[in-house]
ROTI-978126 format. One record per residue (C-alpha): residue number from 1; residue in one letter; x, y, z negated. Coordinates in nm, 3 decimals. Each point is the difference from the previous one (the first is absolute). Layout:
// ROTI-978126
<site NUM, A, <X, Y, Z>>,
...
// end
This chain:
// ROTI-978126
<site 1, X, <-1.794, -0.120, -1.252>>,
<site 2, X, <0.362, -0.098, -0.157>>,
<site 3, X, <0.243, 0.285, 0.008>>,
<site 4, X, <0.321, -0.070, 0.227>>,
<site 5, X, <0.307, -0.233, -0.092>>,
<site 6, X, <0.245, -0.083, 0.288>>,
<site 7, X, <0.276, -0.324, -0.078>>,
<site 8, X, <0.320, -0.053, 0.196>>,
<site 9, X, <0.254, -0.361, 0.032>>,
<site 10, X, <0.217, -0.060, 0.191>>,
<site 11, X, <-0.037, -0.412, 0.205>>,
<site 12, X, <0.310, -0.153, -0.003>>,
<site 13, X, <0.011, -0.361, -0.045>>,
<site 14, X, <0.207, -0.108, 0.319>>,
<site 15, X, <-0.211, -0.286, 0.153>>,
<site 16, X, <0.175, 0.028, 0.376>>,
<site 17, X, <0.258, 0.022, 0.210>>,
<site 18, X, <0.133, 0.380, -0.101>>,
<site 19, X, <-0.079, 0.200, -0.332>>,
<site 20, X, <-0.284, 0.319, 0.069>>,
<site 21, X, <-0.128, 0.143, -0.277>>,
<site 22, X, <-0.375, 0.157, -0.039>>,
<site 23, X, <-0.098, 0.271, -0.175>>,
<site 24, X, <-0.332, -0.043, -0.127>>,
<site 25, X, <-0.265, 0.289, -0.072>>,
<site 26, X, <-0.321, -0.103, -0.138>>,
<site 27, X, <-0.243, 0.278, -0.049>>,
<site 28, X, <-0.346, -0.024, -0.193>>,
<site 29, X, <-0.254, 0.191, -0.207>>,
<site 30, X, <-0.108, 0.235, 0.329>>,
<site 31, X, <-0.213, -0.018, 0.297>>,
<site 32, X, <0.158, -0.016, 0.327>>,
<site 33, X, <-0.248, -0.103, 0.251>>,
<site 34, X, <-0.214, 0.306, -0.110>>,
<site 35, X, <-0.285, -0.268, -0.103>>,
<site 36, X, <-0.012, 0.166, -0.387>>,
<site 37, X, <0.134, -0.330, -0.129>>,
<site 38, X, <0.325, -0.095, -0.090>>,
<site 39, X, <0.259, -0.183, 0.235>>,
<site 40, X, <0.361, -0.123, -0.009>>,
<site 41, X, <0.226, 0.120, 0.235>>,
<site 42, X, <0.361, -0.232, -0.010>>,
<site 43, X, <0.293, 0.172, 0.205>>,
<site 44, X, <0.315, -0.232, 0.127>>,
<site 45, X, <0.349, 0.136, 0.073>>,
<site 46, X, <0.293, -0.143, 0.066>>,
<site 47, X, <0.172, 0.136, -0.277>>,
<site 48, X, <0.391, 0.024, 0.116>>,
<site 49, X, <0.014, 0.361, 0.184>>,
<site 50, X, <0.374, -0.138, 0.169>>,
<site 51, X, <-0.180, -0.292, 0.167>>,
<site 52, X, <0.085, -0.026, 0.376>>,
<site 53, X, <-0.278, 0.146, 0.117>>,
<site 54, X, <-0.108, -0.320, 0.211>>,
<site 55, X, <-0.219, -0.157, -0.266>>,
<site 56, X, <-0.346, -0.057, 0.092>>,
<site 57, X, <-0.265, -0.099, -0.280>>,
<site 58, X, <-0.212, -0.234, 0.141>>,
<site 59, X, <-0.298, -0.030, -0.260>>,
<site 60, X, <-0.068, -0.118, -0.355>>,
<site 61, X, <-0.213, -0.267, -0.175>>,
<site 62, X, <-0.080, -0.018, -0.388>>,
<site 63, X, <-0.219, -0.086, -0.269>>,
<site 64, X, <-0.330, 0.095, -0.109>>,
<site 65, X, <-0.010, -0.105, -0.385>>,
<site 66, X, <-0.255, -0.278, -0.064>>,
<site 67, X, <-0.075, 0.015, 0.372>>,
<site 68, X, <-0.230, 0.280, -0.063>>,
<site 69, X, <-0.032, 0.105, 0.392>>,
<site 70, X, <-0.388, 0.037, 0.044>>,
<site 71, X, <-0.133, 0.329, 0.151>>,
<site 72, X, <0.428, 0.096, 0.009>>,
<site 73, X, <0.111, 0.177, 0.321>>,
<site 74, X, <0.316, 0.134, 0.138>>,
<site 75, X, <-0.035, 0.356, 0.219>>,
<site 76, X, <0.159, 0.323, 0.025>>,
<site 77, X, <0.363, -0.229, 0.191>>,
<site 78, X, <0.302, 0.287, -0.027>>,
<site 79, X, <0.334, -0.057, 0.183>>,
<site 80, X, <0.301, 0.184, 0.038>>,
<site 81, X, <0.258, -0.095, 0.175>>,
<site 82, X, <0.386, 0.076, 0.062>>,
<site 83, X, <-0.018, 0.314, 0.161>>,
<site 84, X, <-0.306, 0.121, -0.169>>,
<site 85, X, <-0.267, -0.086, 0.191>>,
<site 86, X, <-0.313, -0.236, -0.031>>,
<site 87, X, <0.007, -0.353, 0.159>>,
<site 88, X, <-0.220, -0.064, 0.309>>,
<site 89, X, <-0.084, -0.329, -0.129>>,
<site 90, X, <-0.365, -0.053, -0.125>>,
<site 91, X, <0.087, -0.170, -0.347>>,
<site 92, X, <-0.180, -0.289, -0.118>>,
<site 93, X, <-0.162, -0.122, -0.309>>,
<site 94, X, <-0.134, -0.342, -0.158>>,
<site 95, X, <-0.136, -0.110, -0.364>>,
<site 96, X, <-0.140, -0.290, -0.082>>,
<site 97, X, <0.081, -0.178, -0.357>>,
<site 98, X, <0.275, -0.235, 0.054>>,
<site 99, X, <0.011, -0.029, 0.352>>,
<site 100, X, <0.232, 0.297, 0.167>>,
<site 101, X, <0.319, -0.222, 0.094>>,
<site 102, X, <0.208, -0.009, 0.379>>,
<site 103, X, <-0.219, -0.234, 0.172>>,
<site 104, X, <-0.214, -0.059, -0.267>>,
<site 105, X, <-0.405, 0.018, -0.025>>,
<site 106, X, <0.091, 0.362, 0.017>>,
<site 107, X, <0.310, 0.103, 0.203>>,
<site 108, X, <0.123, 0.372, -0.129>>,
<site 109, X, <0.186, -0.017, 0.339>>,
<site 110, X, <0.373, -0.094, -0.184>>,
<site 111, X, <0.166, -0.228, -0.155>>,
<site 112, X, <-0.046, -0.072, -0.357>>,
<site 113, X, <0.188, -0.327, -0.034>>,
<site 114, X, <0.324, -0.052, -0.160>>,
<site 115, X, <0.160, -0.035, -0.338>>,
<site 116, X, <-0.165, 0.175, -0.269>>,
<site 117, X, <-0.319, 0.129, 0.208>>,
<site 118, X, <-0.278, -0.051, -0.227>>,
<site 119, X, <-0.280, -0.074, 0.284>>,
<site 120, X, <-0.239, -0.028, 0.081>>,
<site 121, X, <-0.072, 0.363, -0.129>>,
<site 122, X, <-0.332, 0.216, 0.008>>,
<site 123, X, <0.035, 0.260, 0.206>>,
<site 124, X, <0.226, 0.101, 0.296>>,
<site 125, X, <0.079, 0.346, 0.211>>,
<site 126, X, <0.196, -0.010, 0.337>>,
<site 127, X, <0.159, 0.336, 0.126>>,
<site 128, X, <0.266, -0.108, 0.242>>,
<site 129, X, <0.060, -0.246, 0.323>>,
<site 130, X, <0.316, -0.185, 0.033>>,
<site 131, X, <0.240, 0.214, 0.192>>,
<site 132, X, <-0.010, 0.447, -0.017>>,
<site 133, X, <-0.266, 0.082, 0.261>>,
<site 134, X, <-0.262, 0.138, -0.223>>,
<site 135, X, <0.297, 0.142, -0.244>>,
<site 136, X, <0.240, -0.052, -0.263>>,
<site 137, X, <-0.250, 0.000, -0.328>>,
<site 138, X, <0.172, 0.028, -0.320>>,
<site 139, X, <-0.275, 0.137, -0.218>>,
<site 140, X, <-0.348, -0.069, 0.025>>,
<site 141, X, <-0.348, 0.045, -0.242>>,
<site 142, X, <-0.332, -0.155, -0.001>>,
<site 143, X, <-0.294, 0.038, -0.222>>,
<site 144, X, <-0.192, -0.244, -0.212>>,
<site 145, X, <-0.361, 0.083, -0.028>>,
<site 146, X, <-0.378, -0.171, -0.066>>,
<site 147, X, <-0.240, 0.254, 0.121>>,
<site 148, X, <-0.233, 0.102, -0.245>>,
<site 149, X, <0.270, -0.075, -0.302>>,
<site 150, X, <0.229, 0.044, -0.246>>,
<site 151, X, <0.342, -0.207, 0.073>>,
<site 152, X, <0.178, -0.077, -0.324>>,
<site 153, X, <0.373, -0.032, 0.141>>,
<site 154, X, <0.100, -0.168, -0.396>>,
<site 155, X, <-0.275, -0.285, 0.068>>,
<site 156, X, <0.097, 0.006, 0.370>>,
<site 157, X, <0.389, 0.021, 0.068>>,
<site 158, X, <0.183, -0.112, -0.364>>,
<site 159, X, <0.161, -0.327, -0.004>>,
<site 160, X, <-0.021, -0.027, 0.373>>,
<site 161, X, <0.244, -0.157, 0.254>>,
<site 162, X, <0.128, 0.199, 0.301>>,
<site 163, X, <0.191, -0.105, 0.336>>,
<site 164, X, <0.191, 0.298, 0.217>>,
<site 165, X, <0.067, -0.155, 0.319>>,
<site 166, X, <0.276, 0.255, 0.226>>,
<site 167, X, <0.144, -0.057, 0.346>>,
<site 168, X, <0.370, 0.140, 0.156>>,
<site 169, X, <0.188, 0.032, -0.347>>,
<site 170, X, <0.387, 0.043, 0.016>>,
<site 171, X, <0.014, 0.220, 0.323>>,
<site 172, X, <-0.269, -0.203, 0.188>>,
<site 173, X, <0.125, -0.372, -0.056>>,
<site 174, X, <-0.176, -0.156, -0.345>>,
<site 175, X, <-0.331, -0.008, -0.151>>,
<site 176, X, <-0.117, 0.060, -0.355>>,
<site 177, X, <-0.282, -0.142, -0.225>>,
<site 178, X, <-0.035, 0.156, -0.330>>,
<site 179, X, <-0.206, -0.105, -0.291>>,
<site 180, X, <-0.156, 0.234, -0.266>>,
<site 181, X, <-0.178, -0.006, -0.315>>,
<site 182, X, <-0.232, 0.246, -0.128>>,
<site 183, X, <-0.012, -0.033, -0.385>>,
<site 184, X, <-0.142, 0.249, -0.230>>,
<site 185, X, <-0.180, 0.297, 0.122>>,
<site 186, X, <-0.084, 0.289, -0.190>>,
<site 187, X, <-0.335, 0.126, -0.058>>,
<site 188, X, <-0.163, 0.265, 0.119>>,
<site 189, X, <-0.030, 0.334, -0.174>>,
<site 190, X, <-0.306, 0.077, -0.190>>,
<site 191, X, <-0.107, 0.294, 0.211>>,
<site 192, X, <0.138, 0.286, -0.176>>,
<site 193, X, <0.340, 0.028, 0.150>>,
<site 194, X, <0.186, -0.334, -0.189>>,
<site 195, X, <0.211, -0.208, 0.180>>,
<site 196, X, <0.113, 0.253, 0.243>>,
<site 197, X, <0.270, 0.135, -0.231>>,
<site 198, X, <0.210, 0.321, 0.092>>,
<site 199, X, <0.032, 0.115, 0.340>>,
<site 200, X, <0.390, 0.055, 0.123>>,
<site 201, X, <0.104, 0.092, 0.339>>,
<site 202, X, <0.272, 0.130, 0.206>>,
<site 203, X, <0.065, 0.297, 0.210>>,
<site 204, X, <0.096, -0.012, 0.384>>,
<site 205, X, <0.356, 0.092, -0.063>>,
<site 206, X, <0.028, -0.316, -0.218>>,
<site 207, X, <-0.139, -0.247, 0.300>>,
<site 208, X, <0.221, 0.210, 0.225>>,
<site 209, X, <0.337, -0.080, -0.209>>,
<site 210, X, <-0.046, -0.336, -0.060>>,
<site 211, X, <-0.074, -0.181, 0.323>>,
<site 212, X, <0.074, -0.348, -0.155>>,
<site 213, X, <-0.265, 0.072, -0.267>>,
<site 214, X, <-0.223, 0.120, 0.237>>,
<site 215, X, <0.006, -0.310, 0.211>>,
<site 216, X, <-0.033, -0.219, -0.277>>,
<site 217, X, <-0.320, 0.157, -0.165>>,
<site 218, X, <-0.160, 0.018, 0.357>>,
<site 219, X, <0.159, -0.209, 0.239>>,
<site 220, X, <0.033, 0.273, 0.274>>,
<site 221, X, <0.311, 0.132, 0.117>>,
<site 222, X, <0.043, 0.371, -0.070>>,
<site 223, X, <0.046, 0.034, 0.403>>,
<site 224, X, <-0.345, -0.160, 0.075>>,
<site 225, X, <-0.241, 0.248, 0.173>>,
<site 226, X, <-0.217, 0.225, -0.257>>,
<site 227, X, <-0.239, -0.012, 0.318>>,
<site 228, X, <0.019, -0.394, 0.044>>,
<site 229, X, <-0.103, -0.060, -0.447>>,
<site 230, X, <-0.228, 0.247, 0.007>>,
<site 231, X, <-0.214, 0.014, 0.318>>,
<site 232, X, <0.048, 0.375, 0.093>>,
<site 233, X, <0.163, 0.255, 0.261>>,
<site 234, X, <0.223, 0.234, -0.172>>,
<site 235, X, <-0.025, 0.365, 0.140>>,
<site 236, X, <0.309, 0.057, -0.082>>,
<site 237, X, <0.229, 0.341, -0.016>>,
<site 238, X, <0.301, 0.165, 0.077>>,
<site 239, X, <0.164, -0.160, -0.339>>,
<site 240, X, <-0.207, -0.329, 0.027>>,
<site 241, X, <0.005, -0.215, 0.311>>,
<site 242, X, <-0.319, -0.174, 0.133>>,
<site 243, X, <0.060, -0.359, -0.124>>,
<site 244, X, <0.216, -0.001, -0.318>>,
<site 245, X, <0.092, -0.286, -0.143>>,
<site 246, X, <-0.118, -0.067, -0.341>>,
<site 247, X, <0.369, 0.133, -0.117>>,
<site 248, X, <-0.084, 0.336, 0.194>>,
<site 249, X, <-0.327, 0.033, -0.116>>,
<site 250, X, <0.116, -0.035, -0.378>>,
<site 251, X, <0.264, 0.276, 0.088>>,
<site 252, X, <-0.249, 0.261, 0.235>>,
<site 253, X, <0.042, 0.353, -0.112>>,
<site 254, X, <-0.254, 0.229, -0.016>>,
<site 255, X, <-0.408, 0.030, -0.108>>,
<site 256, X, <-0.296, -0.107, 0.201>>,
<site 257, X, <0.063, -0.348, 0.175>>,
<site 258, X, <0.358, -0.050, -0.111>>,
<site 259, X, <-0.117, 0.043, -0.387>>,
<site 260, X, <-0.256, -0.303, 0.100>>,
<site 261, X, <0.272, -0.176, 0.169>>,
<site 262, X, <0.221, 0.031, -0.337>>,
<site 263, X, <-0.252, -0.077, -0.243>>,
<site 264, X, <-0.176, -0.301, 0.191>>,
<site 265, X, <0.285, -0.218, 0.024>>,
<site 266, X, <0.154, 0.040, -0.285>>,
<site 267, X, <-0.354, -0.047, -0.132>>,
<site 268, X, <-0.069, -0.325, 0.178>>,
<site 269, X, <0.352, -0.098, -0.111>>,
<site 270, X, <-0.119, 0.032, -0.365>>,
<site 271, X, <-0.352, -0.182, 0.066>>,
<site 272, X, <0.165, -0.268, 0.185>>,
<site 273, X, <0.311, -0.061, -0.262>>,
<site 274, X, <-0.075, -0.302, -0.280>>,
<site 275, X, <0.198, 0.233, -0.225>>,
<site 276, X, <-0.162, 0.322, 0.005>>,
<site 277, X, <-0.393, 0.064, -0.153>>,
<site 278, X, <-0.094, 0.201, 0.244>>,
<site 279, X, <-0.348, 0.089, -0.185>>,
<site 280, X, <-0.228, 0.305, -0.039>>,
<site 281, X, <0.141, 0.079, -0.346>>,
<site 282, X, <-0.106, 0.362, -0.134>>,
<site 283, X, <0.235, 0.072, -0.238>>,
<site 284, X, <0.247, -0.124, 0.171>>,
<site 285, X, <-0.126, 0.260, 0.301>>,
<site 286, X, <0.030, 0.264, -0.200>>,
<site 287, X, <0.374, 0.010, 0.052>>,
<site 288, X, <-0.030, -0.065, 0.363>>,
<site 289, X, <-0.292, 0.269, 0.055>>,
<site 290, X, <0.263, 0.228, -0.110>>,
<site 291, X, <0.256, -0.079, 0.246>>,
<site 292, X, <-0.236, -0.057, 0.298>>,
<site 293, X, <-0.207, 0.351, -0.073>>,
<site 294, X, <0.351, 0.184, -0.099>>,
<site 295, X, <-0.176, 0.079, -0.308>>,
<site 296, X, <0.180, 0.223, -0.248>>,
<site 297, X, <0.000, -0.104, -0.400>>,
<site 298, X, <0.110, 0.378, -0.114>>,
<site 299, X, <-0.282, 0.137, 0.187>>,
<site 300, X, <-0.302, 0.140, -0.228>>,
<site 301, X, <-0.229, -0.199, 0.211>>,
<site 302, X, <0.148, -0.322, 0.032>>,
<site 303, X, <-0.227, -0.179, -0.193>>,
<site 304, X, <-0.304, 0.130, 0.228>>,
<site 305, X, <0.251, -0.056, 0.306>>,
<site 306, X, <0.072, -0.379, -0.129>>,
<site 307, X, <-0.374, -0.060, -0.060>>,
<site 308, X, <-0.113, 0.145, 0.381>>,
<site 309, X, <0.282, -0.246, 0.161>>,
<site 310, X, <-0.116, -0.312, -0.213>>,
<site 311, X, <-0.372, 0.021, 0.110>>,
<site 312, X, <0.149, 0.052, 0.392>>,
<site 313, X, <0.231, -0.282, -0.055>>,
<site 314, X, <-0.301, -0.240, -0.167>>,
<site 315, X, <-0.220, 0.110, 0.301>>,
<site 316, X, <0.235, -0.133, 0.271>>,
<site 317, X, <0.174, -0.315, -0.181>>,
<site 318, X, <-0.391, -0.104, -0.030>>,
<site 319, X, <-0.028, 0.010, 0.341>>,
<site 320, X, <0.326, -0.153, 0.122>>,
<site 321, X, <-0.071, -0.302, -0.294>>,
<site 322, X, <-0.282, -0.178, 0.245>>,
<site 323, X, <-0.093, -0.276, -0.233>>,
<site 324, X, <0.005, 0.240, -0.362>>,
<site 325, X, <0.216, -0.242, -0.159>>,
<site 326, X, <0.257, 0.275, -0.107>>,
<site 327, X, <0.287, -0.104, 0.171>>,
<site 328, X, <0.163, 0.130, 0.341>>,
<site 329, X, <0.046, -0.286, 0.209>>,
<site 330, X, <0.209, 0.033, 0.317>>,
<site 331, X, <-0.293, -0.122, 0.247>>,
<site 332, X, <-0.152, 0.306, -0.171>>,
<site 333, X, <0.248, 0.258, 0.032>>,
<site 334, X, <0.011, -0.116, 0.396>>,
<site 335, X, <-0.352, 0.037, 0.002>>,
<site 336, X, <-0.054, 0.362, -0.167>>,
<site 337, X, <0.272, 0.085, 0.267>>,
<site 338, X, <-0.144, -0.125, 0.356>>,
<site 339, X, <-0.285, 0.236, -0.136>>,
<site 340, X, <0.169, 0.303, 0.028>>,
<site 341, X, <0.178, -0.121, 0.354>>,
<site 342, X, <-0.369, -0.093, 0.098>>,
<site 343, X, <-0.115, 0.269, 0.305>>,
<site 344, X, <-0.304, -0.132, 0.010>>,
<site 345, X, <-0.126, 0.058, -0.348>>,
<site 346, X, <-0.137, -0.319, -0.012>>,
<site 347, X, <-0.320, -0.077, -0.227>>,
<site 348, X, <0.128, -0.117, -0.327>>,
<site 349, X, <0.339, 0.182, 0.014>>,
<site 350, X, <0.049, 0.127, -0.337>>,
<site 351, X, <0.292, 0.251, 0.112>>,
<site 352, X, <0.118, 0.189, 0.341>>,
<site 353, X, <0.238, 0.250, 0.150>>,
<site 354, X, <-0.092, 0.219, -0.221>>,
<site 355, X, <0.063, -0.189, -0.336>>,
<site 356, X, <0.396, -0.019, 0.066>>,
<site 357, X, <0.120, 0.248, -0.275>>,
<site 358, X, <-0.239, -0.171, -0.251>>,
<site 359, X, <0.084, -0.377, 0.115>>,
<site 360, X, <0.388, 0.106, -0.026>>,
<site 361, X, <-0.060, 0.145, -0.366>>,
<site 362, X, <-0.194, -0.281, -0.175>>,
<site 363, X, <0.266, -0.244, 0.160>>,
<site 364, X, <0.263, 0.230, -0.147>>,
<site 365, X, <-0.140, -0.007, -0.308>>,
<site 366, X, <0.009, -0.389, -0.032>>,
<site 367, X, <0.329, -0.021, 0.114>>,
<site 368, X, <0.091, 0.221, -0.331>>,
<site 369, X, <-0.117, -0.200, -0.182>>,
<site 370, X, <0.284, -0.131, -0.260>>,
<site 371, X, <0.222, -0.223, 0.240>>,
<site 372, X, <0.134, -0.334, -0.045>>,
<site 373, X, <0.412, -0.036, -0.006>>,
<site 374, X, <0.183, -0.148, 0.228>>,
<site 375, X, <0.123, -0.291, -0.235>>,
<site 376, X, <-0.394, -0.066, -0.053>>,
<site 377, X, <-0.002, -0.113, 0.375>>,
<site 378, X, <0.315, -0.185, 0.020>>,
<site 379, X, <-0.124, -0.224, -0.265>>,
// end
């Protein structure tokens, strides 16, 4: 299998009524149906954190180069919505070479017509109705995959064509259609670490003290619900109430579950942020380890200390990185953390109540790793 790469654009050629931009994730080189093969997963964002909050993304239809759709499928549908939560709607999927259109042979379930639309187009995904019922989406993922192969995403996805379609821009009264271009994609590592470069990172008081960054990098609002993104019930303390916002949870003081509270968000914040490489980066760890383990250089057994809070810290990243590719993603950090909230132990949990202290650390450490300055975002 190919080692890892992950590519970011940003969609803006203005093709209707109001201007939306779409930030565009295209990951590749991992498996993340859990068939042993490698998939592409492609994440869509509206990209401008100050939007009103009423726009809607409807779906979006692109390109396969040369056609190349047999044995292709689309799974693993993500939303998120406004507010944080997942859209009730059951998204919908077509591919067929040359024939996904509105009202064509087959009908993505939007429009596609207008100046500059380049269908018919290959492929289509659906994630929202006209009108708010089933939510406000303004991110959503999906998965390319042929079961029982590898997908190449440079033979797949370069030099392809895409349409954004977006309902109640401007406050609720426009609509948007957006046209991308994928161009050149880089290749995969060669299995030995290349092409995931350094990892960086930032702490929880840096997402706490810069709100406007915050909501760029991961279009949530510092006073959505920790509860709502992540799928838990906070206990809560005297010092911590039971359903922080993400804001409070970056700030909780203490150990135990306000440590996880800390070092989770600001840890999905870094996984989720274009900006940051949030991977699994040893010597880069080394300098966190010693933060997150309050390890002390002038002590005669530092070295043994350092080496003892590595092997912990490889131990539980391994387990929190679900797919091996050796990088944190933020569906991942969600995941490790529903474990530990988990009662029931579930089969397959790979932490629980009992894991909070170690969770907390290894997230610390990552978050020390070197950061990324403020300019580096505003860019």
């Amino acid at each position: 299998m190919a080692t890892y790469q992950s590519y970011s654009t940003v969609f803006s050629e203005q093709l209707g009524g109001s201007d939306e931009q779409i930030l565009v994730t295209i990951e590749y080189g991992a498996d993340f149906t859990g068939d042993g093969f490698d998939d592409i997963r492609v994440t869509l964002t509206l990209a401008d954190a100050s939007n009103s909050g009423t726009e809607d993304v409807i779906g979006v239809a692109f390109d396969i180069q040369d056609d190349a759709v047999a044995g292709l499928e689309i799974t693993d549908i993500q939303t998120a919505t406004s507010n944080g939560t997942l859209s009730n709607y059951s998204a919908s999927t077509v591919i067929g070479a040359g024939m996904v259109a509105g009202n064509g042979a087959l009908d993505p379930g939007f429009n596609t017509s207008g100046g500059g639309s380049d269908a018919p187009y290959d492929a289509g995904v659906m994630v929202s109705l006209p009108g708010s019922g089933e939510g406000i989406v303004q991110s959503f993922s999906f998965v390319l995959t042929d079961p029982g192969s590898d997908l190449d995403a440079e033979a797949l996805l370069e030099n392809t064509d895409w349409w954004v379609r977006v309902q109640s821009t401007d406050g609720g009264g426009d609509s948007a259609k957006t046209g991308g271009f994928i161009e050149d994609l880089p290749p995969p590592g060669d299995g030995d670490g290349a092409g995931l470069g350094d990892g960086t990172a930032n702490t929880p008081g840096f997402w706490k003290n810069h709100a406007t960054i915050f909501g760029q990098e991961t279009g949530h609002d510092p006073s959505d619900s920790f509860e709502t993104l992540f799928g838990v019930d906070v206990v809560g303390s005297r010092k911590l109430g039971g359903d922080p916002s993400l804001a409070e949870a970056l700030g909780a003081r203490g150990g135990g579950e306000a440590a996880l509270l800390r070092a989770a968000t600001a840890a999905w914040a870094n996984a989720v942020s274009d900006d940051v490489n949030y991977v699994i980066d040893q010597e880069e760890l080394e300098q966190g380890a010693v933060e997150a383990f309050g390890l002390d250089p002038d002590n005669a057994d530092f070295a043994a200390d350092l080496a003892a809070a590595m092997a912990a810290l490889t131990d539980t990243l391994d387990l929190i990185d679900n797919n091996g590719d050796g990088i944190l993603q933020g569906d991942e950090i969600i995941d490790a953390v529903r474990d530990v909230y988990d009662a029931t132990g579930a089969s397959g949990d790979d932490f629980d109540w009992a894991d909070v202290k170690d969770l907390a650390q290894a997230l610390d450490a990552m978050n020390n790793m070197p950061s990324v300055e403020t300019a580096d975002f505003l860019a």
